[in-house]
N, C-alpha and C positions, 0 to 999 in steps of 0.2 A: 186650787179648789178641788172639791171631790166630788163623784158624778152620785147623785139619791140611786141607788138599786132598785128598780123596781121587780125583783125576784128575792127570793131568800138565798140566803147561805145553804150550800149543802154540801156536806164534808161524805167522803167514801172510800173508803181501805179496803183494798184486794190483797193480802200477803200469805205465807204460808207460816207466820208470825202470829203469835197470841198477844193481846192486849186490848188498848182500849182507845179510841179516840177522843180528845176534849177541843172545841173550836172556842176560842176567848175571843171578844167582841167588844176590844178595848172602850173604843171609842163612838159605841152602838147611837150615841144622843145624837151624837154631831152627823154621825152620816144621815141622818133624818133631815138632818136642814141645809143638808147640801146642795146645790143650786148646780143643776147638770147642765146647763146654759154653758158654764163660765167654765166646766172642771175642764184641768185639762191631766188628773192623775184620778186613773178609776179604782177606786180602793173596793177591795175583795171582791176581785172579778173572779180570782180563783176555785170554783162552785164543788168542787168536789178533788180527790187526793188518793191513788192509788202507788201502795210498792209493794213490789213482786220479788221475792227471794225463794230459795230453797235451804231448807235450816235454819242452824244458828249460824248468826252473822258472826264472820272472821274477818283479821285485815284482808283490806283486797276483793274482800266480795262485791261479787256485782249486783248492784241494786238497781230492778227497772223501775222507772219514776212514770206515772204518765196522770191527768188532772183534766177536769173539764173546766171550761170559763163561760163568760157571760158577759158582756158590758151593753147596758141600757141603751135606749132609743137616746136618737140626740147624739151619739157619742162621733166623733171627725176623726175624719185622720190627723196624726200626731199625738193623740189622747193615748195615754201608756198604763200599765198595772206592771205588778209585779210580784214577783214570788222569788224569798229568800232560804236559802238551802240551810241545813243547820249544820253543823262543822266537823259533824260527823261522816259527811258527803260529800264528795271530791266529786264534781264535775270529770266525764267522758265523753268526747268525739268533740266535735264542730262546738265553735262557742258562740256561731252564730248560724238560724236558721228561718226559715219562713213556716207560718198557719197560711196553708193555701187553702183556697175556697173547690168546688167539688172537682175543675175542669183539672184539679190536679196542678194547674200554673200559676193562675191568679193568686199573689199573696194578700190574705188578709190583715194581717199580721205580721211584723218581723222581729224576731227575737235575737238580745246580744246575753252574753251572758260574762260577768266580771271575774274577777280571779278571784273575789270573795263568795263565788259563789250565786251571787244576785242575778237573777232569769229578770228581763226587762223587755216586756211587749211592748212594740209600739204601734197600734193600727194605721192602717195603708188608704190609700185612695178608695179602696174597695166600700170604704162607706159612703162615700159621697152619693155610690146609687143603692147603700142597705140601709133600713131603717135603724137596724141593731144587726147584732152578731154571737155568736155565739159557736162553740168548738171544743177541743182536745190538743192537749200536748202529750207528749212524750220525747224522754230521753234516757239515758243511763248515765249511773255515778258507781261510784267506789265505795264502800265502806274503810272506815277508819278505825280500827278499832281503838277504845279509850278502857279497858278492862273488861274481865269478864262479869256477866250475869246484865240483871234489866236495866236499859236504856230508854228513855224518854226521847225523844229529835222531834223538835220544834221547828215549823216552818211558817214563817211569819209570810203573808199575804195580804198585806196593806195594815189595816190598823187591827186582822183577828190574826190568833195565831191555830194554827193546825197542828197540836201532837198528835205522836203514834208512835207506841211503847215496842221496844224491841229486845232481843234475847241473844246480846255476846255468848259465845261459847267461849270455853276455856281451853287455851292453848296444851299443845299435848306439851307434859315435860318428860316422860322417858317414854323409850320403845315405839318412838313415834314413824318409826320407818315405814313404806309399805305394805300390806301384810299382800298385796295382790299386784299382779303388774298393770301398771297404769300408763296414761298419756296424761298431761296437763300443757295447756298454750294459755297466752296471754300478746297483748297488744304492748310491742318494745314502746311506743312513744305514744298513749292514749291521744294526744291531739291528733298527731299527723296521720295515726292508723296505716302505717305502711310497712310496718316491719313488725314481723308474728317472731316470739319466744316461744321452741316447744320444747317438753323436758319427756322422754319415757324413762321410766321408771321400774326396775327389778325389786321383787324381796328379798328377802335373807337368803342365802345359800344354804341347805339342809346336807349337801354331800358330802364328803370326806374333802382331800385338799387339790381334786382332780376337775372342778367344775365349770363347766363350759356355758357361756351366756351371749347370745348371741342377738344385738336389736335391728330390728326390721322397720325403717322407715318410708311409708308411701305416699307422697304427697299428692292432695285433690287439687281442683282446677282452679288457675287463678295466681297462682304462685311460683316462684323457685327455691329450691335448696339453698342457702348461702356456705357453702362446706368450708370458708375461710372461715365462719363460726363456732364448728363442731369442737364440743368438747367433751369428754368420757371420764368418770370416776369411782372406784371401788374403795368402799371403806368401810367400816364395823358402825362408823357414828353415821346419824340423818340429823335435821335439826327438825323445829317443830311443825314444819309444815312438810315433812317428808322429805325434804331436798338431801342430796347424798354431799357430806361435808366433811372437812380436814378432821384428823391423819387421813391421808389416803394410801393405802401399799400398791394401787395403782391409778397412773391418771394417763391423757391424751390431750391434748392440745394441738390443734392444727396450726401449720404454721411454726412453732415453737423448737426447738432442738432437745432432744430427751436427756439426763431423764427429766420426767414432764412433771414430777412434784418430787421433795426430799424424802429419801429412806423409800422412794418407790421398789416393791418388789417381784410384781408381774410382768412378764414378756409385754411390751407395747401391743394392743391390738392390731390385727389386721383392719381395713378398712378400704373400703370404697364407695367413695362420695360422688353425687352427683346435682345438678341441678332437680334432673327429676326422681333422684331414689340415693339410698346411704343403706348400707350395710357396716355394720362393727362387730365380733369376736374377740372375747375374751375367751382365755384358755389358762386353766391352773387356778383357778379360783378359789382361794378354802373356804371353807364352810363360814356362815355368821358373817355373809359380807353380801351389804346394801352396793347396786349398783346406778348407774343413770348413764345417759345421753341427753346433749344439752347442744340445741342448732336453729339459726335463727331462719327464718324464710322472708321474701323478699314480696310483696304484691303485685301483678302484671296486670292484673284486673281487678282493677277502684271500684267497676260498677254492681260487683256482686256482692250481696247481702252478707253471706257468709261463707268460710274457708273450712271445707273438712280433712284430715289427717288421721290418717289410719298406721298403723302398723304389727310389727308383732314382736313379742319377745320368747327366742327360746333358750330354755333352762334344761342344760342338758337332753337335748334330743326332744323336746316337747312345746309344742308352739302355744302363747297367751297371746291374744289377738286383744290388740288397744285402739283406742284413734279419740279423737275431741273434735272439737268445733270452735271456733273462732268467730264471732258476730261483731258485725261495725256496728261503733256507737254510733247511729243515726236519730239526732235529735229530729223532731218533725211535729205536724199538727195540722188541722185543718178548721176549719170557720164558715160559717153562712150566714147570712142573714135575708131578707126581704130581695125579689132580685126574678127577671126575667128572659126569656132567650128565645131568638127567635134564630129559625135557620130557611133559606130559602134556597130551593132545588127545581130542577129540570122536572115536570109533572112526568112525562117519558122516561125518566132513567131511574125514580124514587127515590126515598126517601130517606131520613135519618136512620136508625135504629137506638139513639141515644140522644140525648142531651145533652152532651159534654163537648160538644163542636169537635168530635171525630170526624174527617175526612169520611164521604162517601158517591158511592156512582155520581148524583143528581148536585150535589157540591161544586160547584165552579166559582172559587173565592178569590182567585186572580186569573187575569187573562192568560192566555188566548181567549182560555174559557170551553162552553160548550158548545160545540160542534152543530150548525143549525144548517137545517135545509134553505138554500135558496128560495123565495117566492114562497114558503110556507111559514106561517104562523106558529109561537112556539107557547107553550100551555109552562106557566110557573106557577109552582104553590110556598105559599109560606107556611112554615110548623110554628107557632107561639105558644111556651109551655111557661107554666109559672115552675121554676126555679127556687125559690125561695122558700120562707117557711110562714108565711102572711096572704092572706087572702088580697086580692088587689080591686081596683075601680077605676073607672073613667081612662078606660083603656080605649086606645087610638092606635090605626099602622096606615104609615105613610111609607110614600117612596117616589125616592127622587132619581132620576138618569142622568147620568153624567157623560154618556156618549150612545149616540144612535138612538134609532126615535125609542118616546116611551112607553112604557109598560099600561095598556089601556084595559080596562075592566076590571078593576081591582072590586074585589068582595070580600070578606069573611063569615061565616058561618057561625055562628054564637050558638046558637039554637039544641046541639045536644049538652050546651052548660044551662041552657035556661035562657039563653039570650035571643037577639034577635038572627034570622037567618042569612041576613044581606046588610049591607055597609061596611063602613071600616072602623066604629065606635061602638062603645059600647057603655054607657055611661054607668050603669047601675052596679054593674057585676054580681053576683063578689065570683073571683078569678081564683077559683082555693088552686091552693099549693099542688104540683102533681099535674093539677087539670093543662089540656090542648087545645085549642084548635086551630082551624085553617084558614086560609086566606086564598084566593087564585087569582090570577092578572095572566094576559097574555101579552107577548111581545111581537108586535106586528111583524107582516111577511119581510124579509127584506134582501137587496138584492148579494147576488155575488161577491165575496172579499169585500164587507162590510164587517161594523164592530158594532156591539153592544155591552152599556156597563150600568148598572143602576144600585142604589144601597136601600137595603129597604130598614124603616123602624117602625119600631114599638114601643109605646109610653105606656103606665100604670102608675097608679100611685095607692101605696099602700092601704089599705081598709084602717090600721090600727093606728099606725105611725104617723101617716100621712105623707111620708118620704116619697118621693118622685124616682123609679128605675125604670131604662131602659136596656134598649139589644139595637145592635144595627146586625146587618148581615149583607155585603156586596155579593153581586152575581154577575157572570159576566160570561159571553158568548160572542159568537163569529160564526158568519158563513165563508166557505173555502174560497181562496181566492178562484177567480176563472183559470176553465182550462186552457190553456196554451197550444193550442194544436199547432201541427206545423205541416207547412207545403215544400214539397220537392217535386218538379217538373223538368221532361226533355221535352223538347221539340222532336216534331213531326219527320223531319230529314235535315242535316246537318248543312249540304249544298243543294241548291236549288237554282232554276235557273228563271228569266223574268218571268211573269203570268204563274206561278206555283200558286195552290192553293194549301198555306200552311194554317197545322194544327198543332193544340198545345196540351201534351200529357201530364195532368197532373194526379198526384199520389197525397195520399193524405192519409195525414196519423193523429192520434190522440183526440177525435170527435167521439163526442157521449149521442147516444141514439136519439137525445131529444133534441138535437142540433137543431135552429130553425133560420140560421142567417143564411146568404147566397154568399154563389161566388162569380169572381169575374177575371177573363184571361185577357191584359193587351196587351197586342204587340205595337214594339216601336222600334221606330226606324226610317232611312238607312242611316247607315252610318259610317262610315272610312276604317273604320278598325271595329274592334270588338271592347276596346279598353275605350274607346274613346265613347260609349251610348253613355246618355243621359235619357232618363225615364220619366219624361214633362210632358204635359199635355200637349206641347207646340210637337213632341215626334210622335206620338200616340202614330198609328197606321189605323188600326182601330180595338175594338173592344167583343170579345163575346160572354156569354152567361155559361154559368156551369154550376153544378149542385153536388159541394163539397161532402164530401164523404171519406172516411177509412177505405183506402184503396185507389183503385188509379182511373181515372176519369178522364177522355180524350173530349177535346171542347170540338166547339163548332171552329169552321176553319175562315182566313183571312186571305183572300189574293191580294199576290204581292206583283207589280208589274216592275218596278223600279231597281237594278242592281244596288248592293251593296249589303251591310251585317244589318239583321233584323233579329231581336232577345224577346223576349216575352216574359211577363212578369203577371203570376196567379195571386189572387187576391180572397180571403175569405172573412166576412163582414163578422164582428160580433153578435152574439146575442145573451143573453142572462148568464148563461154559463159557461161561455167561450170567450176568450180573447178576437181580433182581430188576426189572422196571420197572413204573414205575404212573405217574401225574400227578396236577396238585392237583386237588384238592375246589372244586367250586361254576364248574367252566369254562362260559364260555355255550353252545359249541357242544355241551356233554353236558346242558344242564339244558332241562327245558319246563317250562312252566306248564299245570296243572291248574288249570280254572277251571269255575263252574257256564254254562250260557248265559248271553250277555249280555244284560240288560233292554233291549230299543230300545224300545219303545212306551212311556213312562213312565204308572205310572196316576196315579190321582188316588185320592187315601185322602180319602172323606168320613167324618170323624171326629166330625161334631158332633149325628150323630141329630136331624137337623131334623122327625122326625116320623113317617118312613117306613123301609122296610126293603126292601132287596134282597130278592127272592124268593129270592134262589139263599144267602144268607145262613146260611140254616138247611140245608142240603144241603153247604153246602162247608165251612164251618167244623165241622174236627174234634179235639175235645180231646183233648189232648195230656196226660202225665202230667209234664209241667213249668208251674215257677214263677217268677215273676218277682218280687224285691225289692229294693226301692228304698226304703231307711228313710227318709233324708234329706227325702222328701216322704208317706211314710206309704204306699208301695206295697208291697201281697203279694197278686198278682193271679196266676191258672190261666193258661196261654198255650194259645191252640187254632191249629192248624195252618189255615192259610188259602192262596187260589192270586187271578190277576188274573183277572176275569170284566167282557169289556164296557170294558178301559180300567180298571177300578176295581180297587183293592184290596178286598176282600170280607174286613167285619169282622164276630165274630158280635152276635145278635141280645142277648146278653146285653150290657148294656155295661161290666159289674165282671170282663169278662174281658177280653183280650190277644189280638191276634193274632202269627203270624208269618209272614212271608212264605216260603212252602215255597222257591222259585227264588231266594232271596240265599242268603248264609251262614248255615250253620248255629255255632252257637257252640262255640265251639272250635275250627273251621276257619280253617287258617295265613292265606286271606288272604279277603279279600271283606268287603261289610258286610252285617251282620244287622239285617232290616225289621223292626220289631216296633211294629204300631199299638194303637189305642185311644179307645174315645169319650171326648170330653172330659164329654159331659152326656149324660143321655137325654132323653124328646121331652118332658120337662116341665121341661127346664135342671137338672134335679138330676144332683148330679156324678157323671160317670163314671170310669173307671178310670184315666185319665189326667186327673184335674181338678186334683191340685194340679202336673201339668209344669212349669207355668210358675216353679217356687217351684225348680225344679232348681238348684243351685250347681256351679260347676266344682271339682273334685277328690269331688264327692262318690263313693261306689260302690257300684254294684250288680249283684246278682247274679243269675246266672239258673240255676237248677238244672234240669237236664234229665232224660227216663226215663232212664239209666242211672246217676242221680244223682248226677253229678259236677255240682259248682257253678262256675261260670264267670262270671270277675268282670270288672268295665269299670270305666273311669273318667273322669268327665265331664269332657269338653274345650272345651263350650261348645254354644252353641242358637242357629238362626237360625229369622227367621221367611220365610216366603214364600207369596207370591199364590195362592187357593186354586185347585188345578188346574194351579200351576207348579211342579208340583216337577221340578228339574233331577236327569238320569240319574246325576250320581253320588252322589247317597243313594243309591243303588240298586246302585252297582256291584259287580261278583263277583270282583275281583282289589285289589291295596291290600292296606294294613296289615288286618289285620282292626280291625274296629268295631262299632259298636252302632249304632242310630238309631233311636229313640224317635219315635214324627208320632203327634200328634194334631191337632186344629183348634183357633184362638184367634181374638179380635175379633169378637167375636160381634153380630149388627145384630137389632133387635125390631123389626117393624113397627107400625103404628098397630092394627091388627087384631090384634096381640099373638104374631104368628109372629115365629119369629126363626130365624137362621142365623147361620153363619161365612164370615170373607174372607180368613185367610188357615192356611194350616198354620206350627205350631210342631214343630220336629226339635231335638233333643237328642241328641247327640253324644256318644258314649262310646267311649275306644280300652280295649282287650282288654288286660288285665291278664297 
């Protein structure tokens, strides 16, 4: 079926051609009662007819073709016209192309074109939102020539046909050579357009038989020389279109072995080819001889319109400056119909300057998007421009979020169209073609490294057609994620001894001045090693406050009474624009050691009651409400607090008691070892508190219960013996795993006189359970 036109025909010739247009309207009845409901072939949509030449047409001329169309309201996608070439016109470039609508991409239109010749539109989806459509073609074709003088070409465009009379010239038959030096180019393969033929061109030689011709080729941008191409000819004959042809008394052929044509009689050219230049010389010329050069160029660049080539020719010592142009057959066209647009931007960064969905500042059409402030509110406007070529009505803009809250206070402004000043309809319009306006919505505050994404539309429906278009437009935004500050902290002094009153330095990077969270430094501990802290609330020691900042901040400080490794861990709370920062647990430059003094003077524990007593024995040993036992060898002995007097360890006078060395570890403290001696016998060899030691087993345990009655267990790791008076400083030392260390004296020696003493101290080893 065929679509009723609701336009007229209108036929229109631009050439630089005389004659006369006639449109025949074969079947003028029937398209009257054509039902454009059902068409699905739009007969003469073709509305007007322009070819552009210069002169009289020759083979080979180029003829540009270019046509306006038209297809009626109603018309769908798939709905097709056409327009037939008359057989005088050889189709140039692409046999297939798009009528895009104005944004330059959208096809309205896609056009195939047949080996006969036959141009076949077929409209696109673009109409589903236009009421009608309407546009421009163009392309180029060839001329063919069919004899000289006036020609008629008819192009049939549905059921009328479109002539336009044209004026063959007639081919030259003698003396058709150049009279001037020239350039001529042409397209080697009209479809594929990739490979350019140029020819320069010499006149007759006017000198005696001594004439020298010399061509000059410069190639413009976009191409290369192909010099496996080149080829050169002298001869008296041209044929009718000026080409230099057989006999030739000289030729060149690249590639070839000379001589390069029969009965040649001039020295071969000099020559120097290149991709980007060619020079050739002829020398010995005689007079009445047609020359050329013939070399093809190669394309490096598709996307340029046209190739220019220059060069020169000189004739005996005198330069003729030539060049041409080369244009790609670019078929093409463009289409509009009924049709709306809406763009929506950043109110802060503005605005479009166009219609055509060009990128600009206030544009954010995929995420990340734009850049929002934290806790502030961001201002958006919508542009809706009519696009089309129809007045429109009962226009509506929504908008929908697809992520993060939504776009609240949406308005538009009608009122410099005539409309109303607030809402988002507008029912009456009319919306003419050309005309704006605005819309505003804000996007609520929102917090740090959040997303926002929303599509905003716009409905219209035609004033004439009644066709329904619309526009969407996404916009989409984010605030930065939070800053990431970070904390680096020393402590206060590395070693420290009980009762210290430590503090924790902390440093701070990357806070923005409107920082408003706290911070907080605790220390925790003790602990046996420094690998060994865990940073749990059960070791917390305790907690102080500090007010995080760029730079280094010494908190309030923590006494520590307790030996062993104490770490500290700075803490800084988020708030809108900060992360949380802390660092790990147990760093060396935040942890010290808390230790008792160290013993340098080692004593000497006389354990064996040879017979005598320290004076100071009874004065310094003070009992303690702790116990010591030790099943495994039959021990549950009182432990009395004891100090070094004299070098000695001062044990008391009783010998079924224990002492402890006040200056080591106390039991239960994280690290150090605990002294704890005892006689082995009193002054008549009857055993003392430590007589069965020696019977100690490894794994055995024992315990020591202390005043606050917690019991504290060990577990025997082994006994050395050593020279009495040598015992080496680490029994004794205040930092280590915690331990035990049991001395008493062994190797007991009697005299003849029946005195007796010891030679060396026995220590038992016990690590802290």
């Amino acid at each position: 079926m065929n679509h009723a036109l609701h336009h007229p025909i209108r036929v229109r010739v631009t050439r630089l051609l005389t004659g006369a247009v006639a449109l025949v309207l074969a079947t003028l009845t029937t398209l009257a009662l054509a039902s454009p409901a059902q068409a699905d072939v739009i007969d003469n949509a073709i509305t007007g007819v322009t070819l552009e030449t210069t002169g009289d047409l020759h083979d080979n001329s180029r003829v540009d073709f270019s046509c306006t169309w038209a297809v009626p309201d109603g018309s769908q996608p798939g709905d097709t016209f056409t327009l037939q070439l008359p057989p005088e016109l050889a189709w140039s470039g692409a046999t297939s192309f798009a009528l895009t609508a104005p944004d330059g991409v959208t096809p309205v239109a896609l056009a195939s074109v047949s080996s006969s010749g036959l141009v076949t539109f077929t409209l696109t989806d673009y109409m589903l939102t236009h009421a009608s459509a309407s546009g421009d073609c163009h392309f180029t074709t060839r001329y063919i020539a069919t004899g000289a003088g006036e020609h008629v070409l008819e192009f049939d465009v549905g059921s009328g046909v479109v002539r336009v009379p044209v004026t063959e010239g007639t081919p030259c038959q003698t003396n058709c050579g150049t009279k001037v030096a020239k350039k001529v180019g042409w397209w080697v393969d009209r479809d594929a357009q990739d490979r350019m033929q140029f020819a320069i061109r010499a006149p007759a030689t006017t000198g005696g038989s001594t004439n020298s011709i010399t061509f000059i080729d410069n190639p413009g941008a976009g191409y290369d020389l192909d010099c496996v191409t080149l080829r050169s000819f002298v001869s008296p004959t041209t044929a009718a279109d000026g080409a230099v042809i057989a006999p030739f008394i000289g030729a060149y052929r690249a590639g070839a072995t000379p001589p390069y044509a029969p009965g040649q009689q001039l020295v071969a050219p000099a020559v120097t080819c290149s991709a980007s230049g060619l020079t050739l010389d002829w020398t010995g010329v005689p007079a009445g001889m047609y020359s050329e050069v013939r070399i093809q160029a190669v394309v490096t660049d598709p996307s340029l319109g046209e190739y220019t080539n220059s060069g020169i020719v000189r004739m005996n010592g005198v330069d003729h400056e030539v060049g041409t142009i080369i244009k790609h057959d670019e078929p093409g066209g463009g289409g509009q119909g009924p049709a709306i647009h809406l763009e929506k931007w950043s109110t802060a960064e503005g605005g479009p300057a166009t219609t055509d969905g060009s990128d600009f500042p206030g544009d954010h059409d995929s995420a990340p998007g734009a850049d929002l402030v934290p806790g502030e509110p961001t201002s958006i406007t919508f542009t809706i421009t009519n696009t089309g070529d129809e007045d429109l009505t009962d226009l509506q803009v929504t908008d929908a979020t697809t992520d993060g809250p939504a776009i609240t206070a949406i308005s538009c402004d009608f009122s410099p169209l005539g409309g109303p000043s607030s809402g988002t309809t507008w029912p009456a319009g009319p919306f003419h073609p050309g005309d704006s306006f605005t819309c505003t919505g804000t996007v609520p505050a929102m917090p740090a490294d959040d997303t926002h994404s929303d599509e905003a539309t716009v409905t219209g429906i035609g004033a004439v057609t009644g066709t329904t278009v619309t526009s969407h437009d996404p916009w989409h935004g984010h605030t930065p994620p939070k800053a990431e500050p970070q904390l680096s902290t020393t402590t206060s002094t590395a070693v420290a001894r009980p009762g210290v009153t430590l503090h924790d330095q902390v440093t701070g990077r990357g806070f923005e001045s409107s920082y408003s969270g706290t911070g907080q430094a605790t220390l925790y501990g003790p602990f046996s090693r420094r690998g060994d802290a865990r940073c749990t609330a059960a070791t917390a020691v305790g907690t102080v406050a500090f007010t995080p900042r760029n730079g280094t901040v010494r908190t309030p400080g923590i006494r520590v009474s307790e030996p062993g490794h104490y770490t500290w861990v700075a803490r800084s709370s988020a708030d809108e624009l900060h992360r949380a920062a802390t660092h790990r647990c147990g760093l060396a430059s935040e942890s010290t050691v808390v230790r008792k003094t160290p013993i340098v003077d080692v004593p000497n524990v006389e354990s064996g009651f040879s017979g005598t007593l320290h004076r100071a024995a009874a004065r310094t040993s003070r009992v303690l409400p702790a116990r010591l036992r030790f099943r495994g060898i039959g021990l549950d002995a009182a432990v009395s607090a004891t100090r070094i007097v004299r070098h000695q360890m001062v044990l008391p006078a009783n010998t079924q008691r224990l002492a402890i060395l006040s200056r080591t570890a106390t039991p239960g403290d994280a690290i150090g070892t605990t002294v704890i001696a005892g006689h082995v016998s009193n002054r008549h060899n009857s055993p003392g508190a430590l007589w069965s030691l020696r019977k100690a087993k490894v794994g055995q345990v024992i315990g020591y219960r202390g005043g606050d009655g917690i019991t504290h267990r060990y577990q025997v790791t082994g006994h050395r013996l050593y020279r009495r008076g040598q015992l080496p400083r680490s029994v004794f030392a205040t930092t280590g795993a915690p331990r035990l260390a049991l001395i008493t004296c062994a190797r007991i020696k009697v005299s003849a006189a029946g005195h007796f003493h010891y030679t060396r101290n026995l220590v038992v080893f016990a690590k802290q359970l």
